[in-house]
C-alpha positions as CSV (number, residue, x, y, z in Angstrom):
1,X,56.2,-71.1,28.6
2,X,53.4,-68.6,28.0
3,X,50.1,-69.9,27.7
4,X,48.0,-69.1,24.9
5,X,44.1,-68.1,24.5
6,X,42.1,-68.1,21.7
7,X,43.3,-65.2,19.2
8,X,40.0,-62.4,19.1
9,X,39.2,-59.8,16.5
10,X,40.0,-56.5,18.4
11,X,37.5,-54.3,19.2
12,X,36.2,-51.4,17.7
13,X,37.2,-47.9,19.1
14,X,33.7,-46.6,19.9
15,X,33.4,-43.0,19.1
16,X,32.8,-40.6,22.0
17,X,29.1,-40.1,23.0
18,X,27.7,-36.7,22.2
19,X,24.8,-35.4,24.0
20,X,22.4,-33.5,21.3
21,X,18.8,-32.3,22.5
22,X,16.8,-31.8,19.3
23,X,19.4,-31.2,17.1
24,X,16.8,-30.5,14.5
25,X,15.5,-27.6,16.0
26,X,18.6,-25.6,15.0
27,X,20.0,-24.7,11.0
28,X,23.3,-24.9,10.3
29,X,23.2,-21.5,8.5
30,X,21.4,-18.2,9.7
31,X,18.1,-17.5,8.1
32,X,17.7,-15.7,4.5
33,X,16.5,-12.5,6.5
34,X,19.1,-12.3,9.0
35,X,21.9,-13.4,5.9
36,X,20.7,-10.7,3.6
37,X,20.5,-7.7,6.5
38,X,23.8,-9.1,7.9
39,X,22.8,-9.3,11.6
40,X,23.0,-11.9,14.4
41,X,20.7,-14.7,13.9
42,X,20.1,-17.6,16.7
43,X,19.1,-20.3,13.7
44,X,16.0,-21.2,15.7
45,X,13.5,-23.3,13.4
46,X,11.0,-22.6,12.3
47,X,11.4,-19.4,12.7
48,X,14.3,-17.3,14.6
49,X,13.9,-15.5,17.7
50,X,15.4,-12.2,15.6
51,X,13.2,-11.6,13.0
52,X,10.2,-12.9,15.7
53,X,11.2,-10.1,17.9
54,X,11.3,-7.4,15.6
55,X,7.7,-8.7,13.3
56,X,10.0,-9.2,10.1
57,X,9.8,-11.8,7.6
58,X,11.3,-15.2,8.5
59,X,13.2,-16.3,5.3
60,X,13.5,-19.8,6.8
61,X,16.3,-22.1,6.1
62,X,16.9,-24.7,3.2
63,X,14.6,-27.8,4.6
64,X,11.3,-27.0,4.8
65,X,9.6,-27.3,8.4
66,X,6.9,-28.6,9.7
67,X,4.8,-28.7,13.2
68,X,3.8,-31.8,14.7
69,X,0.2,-31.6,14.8
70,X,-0.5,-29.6,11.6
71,X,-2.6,-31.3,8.8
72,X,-1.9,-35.0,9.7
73,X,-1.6,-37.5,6.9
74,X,-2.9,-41.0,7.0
75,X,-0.8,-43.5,6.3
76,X,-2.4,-43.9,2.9
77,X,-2.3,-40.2,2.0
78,X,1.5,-40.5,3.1
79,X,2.0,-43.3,0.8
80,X,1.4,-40.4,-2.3
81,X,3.9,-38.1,-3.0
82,X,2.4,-34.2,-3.5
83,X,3.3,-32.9,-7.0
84,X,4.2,-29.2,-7.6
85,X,3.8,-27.7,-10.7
86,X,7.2,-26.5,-12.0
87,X,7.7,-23.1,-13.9
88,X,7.6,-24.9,-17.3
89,X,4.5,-26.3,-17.1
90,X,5.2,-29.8,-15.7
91,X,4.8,-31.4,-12.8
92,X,7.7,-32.1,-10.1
93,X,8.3,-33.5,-7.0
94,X,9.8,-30.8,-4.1
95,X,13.1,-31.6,-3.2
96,X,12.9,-30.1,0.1
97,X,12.7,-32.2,3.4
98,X,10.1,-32.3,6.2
99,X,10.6,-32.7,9.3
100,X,8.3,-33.0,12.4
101,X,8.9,-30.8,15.4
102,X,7.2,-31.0,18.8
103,X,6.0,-27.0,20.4
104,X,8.6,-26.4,23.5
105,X,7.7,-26.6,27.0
106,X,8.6,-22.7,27.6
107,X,12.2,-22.9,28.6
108,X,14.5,-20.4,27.0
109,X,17.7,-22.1,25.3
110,X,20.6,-20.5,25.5
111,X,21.6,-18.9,22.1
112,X,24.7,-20.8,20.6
113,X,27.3,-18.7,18.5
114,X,28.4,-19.5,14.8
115,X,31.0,-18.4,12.6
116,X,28.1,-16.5,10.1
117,X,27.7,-18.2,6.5
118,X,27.6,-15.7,3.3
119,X,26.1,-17.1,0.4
120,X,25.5,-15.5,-3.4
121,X,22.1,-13.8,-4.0
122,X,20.5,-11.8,-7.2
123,X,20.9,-7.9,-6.7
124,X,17.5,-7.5,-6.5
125,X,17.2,-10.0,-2.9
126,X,19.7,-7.2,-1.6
127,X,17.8,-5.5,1.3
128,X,17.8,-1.4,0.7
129,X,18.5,0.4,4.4
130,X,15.0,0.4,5.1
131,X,13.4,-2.1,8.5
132,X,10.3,-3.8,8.5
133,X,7.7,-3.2,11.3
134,X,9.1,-3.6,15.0
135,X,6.2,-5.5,16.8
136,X,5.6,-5.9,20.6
137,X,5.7,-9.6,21.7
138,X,2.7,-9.1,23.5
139,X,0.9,-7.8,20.5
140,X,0.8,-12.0,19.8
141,X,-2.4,-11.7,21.6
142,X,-5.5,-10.8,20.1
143,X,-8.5,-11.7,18.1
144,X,-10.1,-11.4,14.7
145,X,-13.0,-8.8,14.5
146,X,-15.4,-8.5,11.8
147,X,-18.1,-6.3,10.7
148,X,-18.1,-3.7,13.0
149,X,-15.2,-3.3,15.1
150,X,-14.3,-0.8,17.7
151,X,-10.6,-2.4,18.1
152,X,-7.6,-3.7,15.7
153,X,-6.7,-7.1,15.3
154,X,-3.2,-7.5,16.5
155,X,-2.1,-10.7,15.6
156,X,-2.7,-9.6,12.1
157,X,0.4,-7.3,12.2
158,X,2.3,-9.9,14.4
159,X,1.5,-13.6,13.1
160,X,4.1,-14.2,10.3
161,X,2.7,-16.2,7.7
162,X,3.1,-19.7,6.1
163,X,5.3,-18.7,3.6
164,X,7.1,-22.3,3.0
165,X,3.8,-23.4,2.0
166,X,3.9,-21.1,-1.6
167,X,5.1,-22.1,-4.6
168,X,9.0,-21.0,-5.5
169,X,7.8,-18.5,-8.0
170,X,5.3,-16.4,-5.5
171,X,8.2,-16.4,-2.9
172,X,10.3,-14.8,-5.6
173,X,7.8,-12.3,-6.3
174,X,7.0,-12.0,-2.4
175,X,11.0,-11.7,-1.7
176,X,10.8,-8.5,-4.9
177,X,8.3,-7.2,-3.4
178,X,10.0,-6.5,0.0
179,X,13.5,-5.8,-1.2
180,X,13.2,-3.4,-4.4
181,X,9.7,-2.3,-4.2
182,X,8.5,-1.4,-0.8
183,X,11.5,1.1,-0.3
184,X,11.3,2.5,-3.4
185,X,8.7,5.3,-2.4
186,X,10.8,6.7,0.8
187,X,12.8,9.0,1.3
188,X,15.2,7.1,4.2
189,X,15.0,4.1,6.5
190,X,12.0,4.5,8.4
191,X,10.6,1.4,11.5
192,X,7.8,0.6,10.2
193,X,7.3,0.4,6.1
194,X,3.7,0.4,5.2
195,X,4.1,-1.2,2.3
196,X,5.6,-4.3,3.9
197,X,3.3,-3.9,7.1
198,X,0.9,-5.4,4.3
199,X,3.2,-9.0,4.2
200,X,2.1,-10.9,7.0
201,X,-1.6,-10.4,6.4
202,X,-1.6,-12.4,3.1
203,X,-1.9,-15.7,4.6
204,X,-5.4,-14.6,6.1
205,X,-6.1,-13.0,2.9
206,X,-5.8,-14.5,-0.4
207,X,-6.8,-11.7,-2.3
208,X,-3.8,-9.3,-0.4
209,X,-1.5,-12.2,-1.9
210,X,-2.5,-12.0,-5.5
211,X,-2.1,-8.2,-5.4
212,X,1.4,-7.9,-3.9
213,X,2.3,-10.6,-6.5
214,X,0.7,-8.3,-9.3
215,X,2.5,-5.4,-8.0
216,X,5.7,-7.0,-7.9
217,X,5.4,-8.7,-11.4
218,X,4.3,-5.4,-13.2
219,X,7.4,-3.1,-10.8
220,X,10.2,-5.9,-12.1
221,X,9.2,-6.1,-15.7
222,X,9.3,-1.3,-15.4
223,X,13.0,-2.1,-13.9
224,X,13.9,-4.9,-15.9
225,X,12.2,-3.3,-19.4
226,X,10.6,-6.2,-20.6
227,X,6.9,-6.2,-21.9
228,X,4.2,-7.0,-18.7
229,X,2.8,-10.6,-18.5
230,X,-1.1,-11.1,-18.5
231,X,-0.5,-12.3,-15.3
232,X,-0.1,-9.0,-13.4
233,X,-3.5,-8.0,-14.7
234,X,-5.1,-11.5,-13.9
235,X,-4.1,-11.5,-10.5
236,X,-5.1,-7.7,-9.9
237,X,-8.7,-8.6,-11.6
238,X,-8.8,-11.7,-9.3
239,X,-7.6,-10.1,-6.0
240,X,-10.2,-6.8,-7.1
241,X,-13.1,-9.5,-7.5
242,X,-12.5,-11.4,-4.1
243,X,-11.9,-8.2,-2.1
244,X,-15.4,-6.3,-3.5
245,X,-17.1,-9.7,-2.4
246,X,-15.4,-9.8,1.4
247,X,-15.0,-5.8,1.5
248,X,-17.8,-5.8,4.8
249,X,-16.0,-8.6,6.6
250,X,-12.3,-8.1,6.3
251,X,-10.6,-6.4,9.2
252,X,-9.4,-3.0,9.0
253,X,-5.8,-3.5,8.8
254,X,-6.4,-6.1,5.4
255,X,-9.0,-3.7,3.9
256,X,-6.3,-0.7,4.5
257,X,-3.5,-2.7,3.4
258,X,-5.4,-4.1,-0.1
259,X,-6.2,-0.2,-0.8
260,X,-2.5,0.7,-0.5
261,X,-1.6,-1.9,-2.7
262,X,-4.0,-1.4,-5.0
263,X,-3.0,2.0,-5.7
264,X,0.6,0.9,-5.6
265,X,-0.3,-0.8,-9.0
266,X,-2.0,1.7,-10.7
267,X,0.8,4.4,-9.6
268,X,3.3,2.1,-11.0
269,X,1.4,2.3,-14.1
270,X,0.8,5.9,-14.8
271,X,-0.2,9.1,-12.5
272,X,-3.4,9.3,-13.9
273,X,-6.2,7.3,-12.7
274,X,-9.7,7.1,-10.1
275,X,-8.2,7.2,-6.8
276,X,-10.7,9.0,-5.2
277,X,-12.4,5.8,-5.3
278,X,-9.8,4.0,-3.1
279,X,-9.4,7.2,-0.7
280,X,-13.4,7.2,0.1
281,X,-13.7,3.1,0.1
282,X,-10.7,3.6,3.1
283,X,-12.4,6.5,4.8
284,X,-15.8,4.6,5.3
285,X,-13.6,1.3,6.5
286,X,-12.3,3.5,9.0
287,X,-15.1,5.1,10.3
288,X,-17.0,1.5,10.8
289,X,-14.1,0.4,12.5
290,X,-14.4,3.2,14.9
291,X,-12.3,6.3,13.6
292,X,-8.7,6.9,12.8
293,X,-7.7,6.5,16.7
294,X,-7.4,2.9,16.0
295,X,-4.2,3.9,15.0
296,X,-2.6,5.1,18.3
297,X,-0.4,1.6,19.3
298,X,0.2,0.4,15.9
299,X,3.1,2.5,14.5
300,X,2.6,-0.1,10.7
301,X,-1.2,1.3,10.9
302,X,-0.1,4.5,11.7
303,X,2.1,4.6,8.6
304,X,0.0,3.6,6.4
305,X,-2.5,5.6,7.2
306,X,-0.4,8.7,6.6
307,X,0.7,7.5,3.3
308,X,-2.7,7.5,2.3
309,X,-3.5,10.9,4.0
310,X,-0.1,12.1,1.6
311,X,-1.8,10.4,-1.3
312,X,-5.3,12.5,-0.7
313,X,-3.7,15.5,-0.1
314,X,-1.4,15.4,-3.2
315,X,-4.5,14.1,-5.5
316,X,-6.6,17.0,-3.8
317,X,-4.1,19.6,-4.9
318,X,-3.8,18.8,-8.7
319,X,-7.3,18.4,-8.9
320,X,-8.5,21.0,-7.0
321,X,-12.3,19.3,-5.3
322,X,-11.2,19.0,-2.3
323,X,-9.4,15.9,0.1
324,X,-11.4,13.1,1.1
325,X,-10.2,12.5,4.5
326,X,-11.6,15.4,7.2
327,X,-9.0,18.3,8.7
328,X,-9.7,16.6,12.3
329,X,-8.2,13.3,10.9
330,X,-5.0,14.9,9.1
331,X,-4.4,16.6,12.6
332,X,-4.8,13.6,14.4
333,X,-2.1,12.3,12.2
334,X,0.4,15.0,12.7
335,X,0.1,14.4,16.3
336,X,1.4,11.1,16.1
337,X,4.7,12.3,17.9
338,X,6.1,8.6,18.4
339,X,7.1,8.6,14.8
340,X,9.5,11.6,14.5
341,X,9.3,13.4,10.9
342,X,6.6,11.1,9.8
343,X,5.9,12.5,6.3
344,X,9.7,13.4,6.1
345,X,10.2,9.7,6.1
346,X,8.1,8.3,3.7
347,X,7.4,11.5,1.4
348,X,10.6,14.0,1.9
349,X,7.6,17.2,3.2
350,X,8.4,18.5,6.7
351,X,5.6,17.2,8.9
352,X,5.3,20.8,10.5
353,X,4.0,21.9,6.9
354,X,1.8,19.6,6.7
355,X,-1.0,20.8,7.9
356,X,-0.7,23.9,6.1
357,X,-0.8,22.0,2.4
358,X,-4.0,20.6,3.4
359,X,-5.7,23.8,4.3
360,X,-3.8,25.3,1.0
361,X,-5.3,22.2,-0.8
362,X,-8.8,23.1,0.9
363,X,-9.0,26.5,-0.1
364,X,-8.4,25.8,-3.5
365,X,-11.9,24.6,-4.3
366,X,-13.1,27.9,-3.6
367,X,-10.3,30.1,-4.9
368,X,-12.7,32.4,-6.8
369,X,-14.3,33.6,-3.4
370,X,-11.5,33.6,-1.3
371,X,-10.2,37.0,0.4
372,X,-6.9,38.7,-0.1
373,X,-6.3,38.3,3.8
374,X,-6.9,34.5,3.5
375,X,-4.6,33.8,0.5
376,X,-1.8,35.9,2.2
377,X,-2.3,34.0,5.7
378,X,-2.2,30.9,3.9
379,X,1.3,32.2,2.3
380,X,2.8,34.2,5.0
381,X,2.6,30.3,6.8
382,X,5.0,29.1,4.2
383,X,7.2,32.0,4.5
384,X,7.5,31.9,7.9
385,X,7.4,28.2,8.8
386,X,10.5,26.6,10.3
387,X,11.2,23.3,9.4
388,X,13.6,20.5,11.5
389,X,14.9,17.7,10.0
390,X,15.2,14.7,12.6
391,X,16.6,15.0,16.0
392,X,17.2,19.0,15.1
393,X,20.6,17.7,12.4
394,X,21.7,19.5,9.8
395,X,21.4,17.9,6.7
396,X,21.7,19.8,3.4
397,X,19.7,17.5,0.9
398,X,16.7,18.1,3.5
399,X,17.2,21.4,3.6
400,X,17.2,21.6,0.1
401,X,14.4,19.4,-0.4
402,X,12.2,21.0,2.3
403,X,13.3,24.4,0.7
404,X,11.9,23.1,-2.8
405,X,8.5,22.3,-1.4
406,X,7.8,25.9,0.4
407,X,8.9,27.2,-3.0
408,X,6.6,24.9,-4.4
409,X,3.2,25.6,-2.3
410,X,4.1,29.2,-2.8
411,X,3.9,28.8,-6.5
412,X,0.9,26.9,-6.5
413,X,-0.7,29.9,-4.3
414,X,0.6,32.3,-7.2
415,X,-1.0,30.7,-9.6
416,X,-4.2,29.1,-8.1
417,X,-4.9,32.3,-6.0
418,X,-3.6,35.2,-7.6
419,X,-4.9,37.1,-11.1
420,X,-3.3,39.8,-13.3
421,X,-0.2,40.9,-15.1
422,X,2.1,40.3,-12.7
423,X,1.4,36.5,-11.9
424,X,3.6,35.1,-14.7
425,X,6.6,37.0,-13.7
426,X,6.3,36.3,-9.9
427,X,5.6,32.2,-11.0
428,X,8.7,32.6,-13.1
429,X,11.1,33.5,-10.5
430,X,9.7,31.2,-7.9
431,X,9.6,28.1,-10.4
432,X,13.4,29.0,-11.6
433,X,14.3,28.9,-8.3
434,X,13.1,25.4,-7.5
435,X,14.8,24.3,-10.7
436,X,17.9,24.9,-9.7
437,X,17.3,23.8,-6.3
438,X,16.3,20.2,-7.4
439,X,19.2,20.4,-9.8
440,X,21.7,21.1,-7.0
441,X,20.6,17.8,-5.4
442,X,22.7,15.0,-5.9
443,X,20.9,13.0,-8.7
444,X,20.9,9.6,-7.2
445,X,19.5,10.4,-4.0
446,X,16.0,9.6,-2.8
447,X,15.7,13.3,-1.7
448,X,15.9,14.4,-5.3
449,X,13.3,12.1,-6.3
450,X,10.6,13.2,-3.5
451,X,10.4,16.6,-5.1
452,X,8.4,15.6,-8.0
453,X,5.1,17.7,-7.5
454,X,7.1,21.1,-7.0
455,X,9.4,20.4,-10.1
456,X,6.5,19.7,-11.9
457,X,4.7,23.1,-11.3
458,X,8.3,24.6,-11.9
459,X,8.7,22.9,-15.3
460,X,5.0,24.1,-16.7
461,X,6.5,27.7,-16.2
462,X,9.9,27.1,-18.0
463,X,9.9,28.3,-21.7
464,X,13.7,27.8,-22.3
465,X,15.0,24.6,-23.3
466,X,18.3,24.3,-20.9
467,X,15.2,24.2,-17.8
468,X,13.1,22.0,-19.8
469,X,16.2,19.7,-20.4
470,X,16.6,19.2,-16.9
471,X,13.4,18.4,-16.2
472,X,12.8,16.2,-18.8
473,X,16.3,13.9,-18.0
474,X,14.3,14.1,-13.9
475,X,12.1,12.0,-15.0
476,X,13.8,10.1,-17.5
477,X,16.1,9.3,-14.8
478,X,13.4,8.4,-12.2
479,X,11.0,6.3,-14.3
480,X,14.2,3.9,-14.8
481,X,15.9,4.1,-11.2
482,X,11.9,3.7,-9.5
483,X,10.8,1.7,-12.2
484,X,7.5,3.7,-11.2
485,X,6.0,5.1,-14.4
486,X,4.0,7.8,-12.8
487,X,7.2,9.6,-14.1
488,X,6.1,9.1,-17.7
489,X,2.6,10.7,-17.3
490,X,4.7,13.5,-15.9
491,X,6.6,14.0,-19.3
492,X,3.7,13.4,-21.3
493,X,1.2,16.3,-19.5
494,X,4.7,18.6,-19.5
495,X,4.7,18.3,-23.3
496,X,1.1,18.9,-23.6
497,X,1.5,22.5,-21.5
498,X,4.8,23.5,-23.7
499,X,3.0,22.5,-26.9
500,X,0.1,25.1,-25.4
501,X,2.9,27.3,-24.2
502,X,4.6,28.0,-27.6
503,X,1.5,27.4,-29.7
504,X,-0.2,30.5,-27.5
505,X,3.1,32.8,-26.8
506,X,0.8,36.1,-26.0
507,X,-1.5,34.0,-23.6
508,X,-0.4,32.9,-19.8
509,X,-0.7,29.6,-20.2
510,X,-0.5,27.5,-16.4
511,X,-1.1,23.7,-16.0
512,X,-4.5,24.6,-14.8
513,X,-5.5,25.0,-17.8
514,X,-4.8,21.6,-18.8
515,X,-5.5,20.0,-15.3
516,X,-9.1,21.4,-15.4
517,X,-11.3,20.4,-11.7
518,X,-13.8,18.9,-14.5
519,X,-11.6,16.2,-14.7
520,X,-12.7,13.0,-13.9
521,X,-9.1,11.7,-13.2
522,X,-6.7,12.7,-10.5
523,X,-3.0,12.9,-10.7
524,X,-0.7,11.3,-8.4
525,X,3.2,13.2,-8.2
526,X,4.0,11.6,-4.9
């Protein structure tokens, strides 16, 4: 007979032990940047190694990190939860999660593959096909400068900034901002964006933050045509107030990037406006930081300085007093050659021209005095000049585009430089010309939109209505594609030179006669 034992409970199957190192330090999902551009993310918190590498915007994940070490709590101050005021006015607890991570020792971990995660998003977080700002990892090192400076500050442009500590609503402007507006001005995907070079300087500058939040608030309500908040204009007032009191000690790169965006908002607005007063306040910031070379290994400075070389330029023509910024500093612009087609890229005019609209915009302060020889030099330039698109392709659009703007400068010669009977028919053929060129142009395309200032010196010669139709549905189109209204100021000085036009049918009537130099404000078509 068997003997028998106690009876015992039978134990528990143990699961098998799993070996995790810091399972915290990886999402389960990619990062909002690398979801919303669709490419490989390694899911490293806080911030992953792909948008590190390439200086873009970390979106972060859904629980919100952060560093051992960084604004320590007592355990008193632990004990109280943080409020955060809600968009209806009352106050809420976050429902995001902290968590505490400790800096890594320097090893590199190997990457781990995932089956990639899609989730929903507005159409408005869908990136456009334009990059932020590539950044050198060893642009990490640097150090903040202040009054006068004689270098840049790199960690500036590389740092990214604190973004999970903002409120949801400023990250929804801030996220806007980068996806609808900041591409909006260009004519194709260029490396480094100037108007995103400006994001990861607004934790170092407050006043940078309430502007790009002002821009983005007054662009979406333009696209989304619903009536402006006071807000827009609060935070512009704010950000305008803080900046005039810190405009000695800011470093070059913030002071350059608040000008930018400061005309962003008034552009937005209408064409019409003071800019000389932003173009001079950015020359002098750039001669106390030691002169436009500064420029030379930062491709984000470089682009932003050449958009607001553009802007100066394309003020300077309208306007007729001259450019702010000096010939030796637009030519140390062109010959930037590590950005190919420079001013292609973020204004659709063939950088080899370039220089040649600035001497054209020059000259036209003293067009009374100048000689025959020097007006037809300035045009035989234009006839003659040979513009490449990118890597020497063959693109139509550009070609058209590019074709538009000779056209253009060449009408603006006829009519700036040239006197007597035969002016108005020579303006007429040339400005019919470019009417049909920018007609041709597929009416949805970014290259179409770049040819704004030669269309507009087309349209004040047009007396028929079929050309004045199509210029009129340009920027009817444009102001509600862009939500930029600089397309409305357009419509409104057209009708004032037609009304002139028919009102005075046995006088030559030219937008320089409405666009007088005596002006006090400048317009902007560009």
């Amino acid at each position: 007979m068997r003997s028998t034992s106690p009876t015992s409970a039978p134990l528990a199957l143990k699961p098998p032990t799993t070996y995790r190192t810091n399972s915290l330090g990886w999402a389960k999902s990619d990062c909002h940047t690398c979801q919303s551009t669709s490419r490989s993310c390694d899911r490293r918190r806080p911030r992953c190694d792909a948008c590190t590498a390439e200086g873009n915007l970390c979106g972060g994940y859904i629980q919100k990190l952060k560093w051992q070490g960084e604004g320590r709590k007592t355990r008193s101050a632990r004990a109280k939860q943080i409020l955060v005021p809600s968009s209806g006015g009352r106050e809420a607890a976050p429902n995001t999660t902290e968590y505490a991570f400790v800096q890594e020792d320097g090893r590199k971990r190997r990457k781990r593959t995932r089956i990639r995660e899609t989730s929903g998003s507005n159409s408005w977080e869908k990136p456009v096909e334009v990059s932020s700002p590539t950044l050198d990892a060893d642009s990490r090192v640097g150090r903040r400068l202040s009054g006068r400076r004689t270098t840049l500050t790199p960690v500036l442009y590389s740092r990214q900034p604190e973004f999970f500590q903002l409120p949801p609503s400023t990250l929804d402007q801030l996220a806007f901002f980068t996806w609808r507006f900041s591409p909006v001005t260009l004519t194709y995907e260029i490396k480094a964006n100037p108007w995103q070079a400006c994001l990861p300087q607004i934790d170092q500058a407050p006043f940078l933050l309430d502007a790009v939040r002002a821009l983005a608030i007054r662009h979406r309500s333009h696209l989304e045509e619903t009536p402006e908040t006071l807000s827009a204009l609060e935070l512009k007032d704010r950000a305008l107030s803080s900046f005039a009191q810190t405009i000695r000690t800011v470093p070059l790169e913030v002071g350059i990037s608040m000008s930018l965006i400061l005309i962003g908002i008034d552009f937005a607005e209408s064409a019409s406006g003071n800019w000389i007063v932003h173009l001079q306040g950015v020359r002098r910031m750039i001669e106390a930081a030691g002169g436009i070379q500064l420029g030379d290994s930062y491709m984000h400075l470089r682009a932003q300085i050449a958009q607001l070389v553009w802007y100066d330029t394309i003020i300077a023509l309208l306007a007729r007093k001259g450019p702010v910024f000096p010939r030796e500093d637009v030519e140390y612009v062109i010959s930037w050659k590590s950005e190919s087609q420079l001013m292609l890229a973020l204004n659709g005019f063939p950088d080899s021209a370039f220089l040649d609209m600035y001497d054209i915009a020059e000259a036209a302060t003293q067009a009374c005095s100048l000689s025959a020889g020097h007006v037809t030099g300035l045009e035989m330039k234009l006839w003659l000049a040979r513009f490449e698109t990118e890597q020497g392709a063959t693109d139509k659009e550009i070609s058209a585009l590019t074709d538009c703007w000779r056209l253009g400068l060449l009408l603006y010669c006829t009519r700036v430089f040239h006197q007597g009977d035969v002016v108005k028919r020579k303006a007429y053929l040339l400005a019919e010309e470019i009417m049909w060129l920018v007609h041709e142009l597929p009416p949805y395309s970014h290259k179409q939109k770049q040819a704004v200032l030669p269309l507009f010196l087309a349209a004040c010669e047009m007396e028929s209505f079929r050309f004045r139709r199509i210029a009129m549905d340009f920027c009817e189109r444009w102001k509600k594609i862009s939500g930029i209204w600089l397309n409305q100021t357009m419509i409104e000085l057209l009708q004032t030179v037609w009304t002139a036009v028919d009102e005075n049918p046995d006088k030559d009537i030219w937008w320089g006669d409405i666009i007088t130099p005596s002006s006090e404000s400048g317009f902007l078509f560009g």
